[in-house]
C-alpha positions in Angstrom: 118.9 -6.2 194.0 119.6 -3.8 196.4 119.3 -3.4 200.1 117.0 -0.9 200.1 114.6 -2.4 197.5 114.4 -5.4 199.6 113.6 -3.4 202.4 110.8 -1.3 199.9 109.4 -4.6 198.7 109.2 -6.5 202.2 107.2 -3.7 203.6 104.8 -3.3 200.5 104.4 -7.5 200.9 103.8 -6.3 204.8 101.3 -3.8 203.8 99.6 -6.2 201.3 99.2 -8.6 204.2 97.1 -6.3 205.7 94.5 -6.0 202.8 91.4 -8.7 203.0 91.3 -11.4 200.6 87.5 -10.7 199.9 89.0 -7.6 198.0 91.2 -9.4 195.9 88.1 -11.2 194.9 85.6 -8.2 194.2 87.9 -6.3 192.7 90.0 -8.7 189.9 92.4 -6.2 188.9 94.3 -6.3 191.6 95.1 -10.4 191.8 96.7 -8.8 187.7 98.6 -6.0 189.5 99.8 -8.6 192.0 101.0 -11.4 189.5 103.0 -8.6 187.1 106.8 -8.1 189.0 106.3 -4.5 189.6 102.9 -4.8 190.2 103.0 -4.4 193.7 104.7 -1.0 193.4 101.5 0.1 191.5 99.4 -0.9 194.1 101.6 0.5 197.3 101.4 3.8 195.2 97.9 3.0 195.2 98.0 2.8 198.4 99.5 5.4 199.2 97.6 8.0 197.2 94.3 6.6 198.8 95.6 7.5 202.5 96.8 11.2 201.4 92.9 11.7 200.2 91.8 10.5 203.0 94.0 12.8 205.7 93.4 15.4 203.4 89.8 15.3 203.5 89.8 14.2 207.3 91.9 17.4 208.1 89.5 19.7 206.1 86.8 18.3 207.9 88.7 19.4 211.3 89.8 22.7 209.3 86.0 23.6 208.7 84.9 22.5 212.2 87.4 25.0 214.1 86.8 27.5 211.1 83.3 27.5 212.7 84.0 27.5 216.0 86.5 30.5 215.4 83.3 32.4 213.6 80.6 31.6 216.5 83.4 32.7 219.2 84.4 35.9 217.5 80.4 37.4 217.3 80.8 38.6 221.1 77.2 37.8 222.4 77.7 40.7 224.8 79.0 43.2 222.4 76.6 44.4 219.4 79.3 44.6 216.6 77.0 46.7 214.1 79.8 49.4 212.1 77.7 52.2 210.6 77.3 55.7 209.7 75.0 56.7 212.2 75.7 57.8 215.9 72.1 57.0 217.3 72.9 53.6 219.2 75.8 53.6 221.1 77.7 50.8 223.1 80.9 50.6 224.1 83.0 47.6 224.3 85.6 45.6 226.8 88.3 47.7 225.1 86.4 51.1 225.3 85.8 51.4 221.5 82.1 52.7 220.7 79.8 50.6 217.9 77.4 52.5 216.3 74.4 50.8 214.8 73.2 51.6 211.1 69.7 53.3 210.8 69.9 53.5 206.7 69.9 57.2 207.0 73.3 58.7 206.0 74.2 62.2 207.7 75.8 64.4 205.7 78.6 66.6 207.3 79.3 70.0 205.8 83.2 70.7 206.7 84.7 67.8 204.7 88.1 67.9 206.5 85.5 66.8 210.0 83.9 64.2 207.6 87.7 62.7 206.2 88.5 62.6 209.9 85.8 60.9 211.5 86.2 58.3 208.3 89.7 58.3 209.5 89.1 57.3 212.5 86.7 54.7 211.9 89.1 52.8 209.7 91.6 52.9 212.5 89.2 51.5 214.9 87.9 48.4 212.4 92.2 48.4 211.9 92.3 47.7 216.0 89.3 45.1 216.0 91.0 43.2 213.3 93.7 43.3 215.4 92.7 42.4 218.5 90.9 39.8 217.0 87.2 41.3 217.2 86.5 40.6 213.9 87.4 38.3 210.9 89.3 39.4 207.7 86.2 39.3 205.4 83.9 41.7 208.1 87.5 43.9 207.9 87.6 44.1 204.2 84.2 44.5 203.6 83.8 47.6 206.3 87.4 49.1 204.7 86.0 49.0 201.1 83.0 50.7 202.5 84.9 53.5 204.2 86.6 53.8 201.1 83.7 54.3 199.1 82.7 56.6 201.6 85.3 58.6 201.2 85.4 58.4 197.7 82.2 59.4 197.4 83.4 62.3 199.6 85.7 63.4 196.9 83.7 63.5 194.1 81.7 65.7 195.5 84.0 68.3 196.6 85.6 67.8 192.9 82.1 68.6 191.4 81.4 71.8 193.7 
């Protein structure tokens, strides 16, 4: 035998020390694994696998608990973060960008080059939010692909006329 498999098998006999008795009793198996040579391999692998679950699941469970956090500090309480079409309710922010809140009306703009513009520059100003941190990736996407539709829209209907 080698060095290093002494070394291997004195700390699995060191970590087996550390295991209750009354387990060895409920759960039969184990007093098998233990009696078979390499038994004790199985059951530091075992072992081992058990503790990875667990920090896995223990560091999701901190994962989903700042993820939360990071959503509830993002909504600015003082800033109304409503993207929209319409320019009836306007606030402006820390960083001098203007929100506009949605009424569910849509104006439409004759000159499309004004309309491509002002679409324009709303997708640059979601672009800075994201950046600066305003926002989260999904309200980002979801306002893009909007814009994009808009535009879209846009086009179709000059390809039509």
């Amino acid at each position: 035998m080698t060095e290093l498999q002494q070394i291997i098998e004195t700390l699995i006999d060191q970590l087996l020390l550390w295991i209750p008795s009354q387990i060895f009793v409920d759960f039969p198996f184990l007093s098998v694994l233990l009696a078979n040579p390499n038994g004790r391999f199985v059951l530091a692998g075992l072992a081992l696998v058990v503790s990875f679950i667990c920090l896995w699941i223990s560091l999701r469970v901190v994962q989903a608990l700042l993820d939360k956090q990071t959503k509830l500090g993002s909504n600015l309480s003082d800033d109304p973060v409503n993207l929209g079409d319409s320019h009836s309710s306007e606030a402006l922010s820390k960083d001098g960008f203007q929100f506009f809140k949605r009424t569910g009306e849509e104006t439409v703009q004759c000159d499309d080059d004004l309309a491509l513009s002002a679409i324009e520059q709303e997708m640059l100003a979601v672009k800075q939010l994201f950046a600066d941190g305003h926002i989260l990736k999904d309200v980002y996407v979801v306002e893009t692909r909007r814009l994009y539709g808009k535009a879209k829209a846009l086009r179709s209907q000059t390809d039509r006329s």
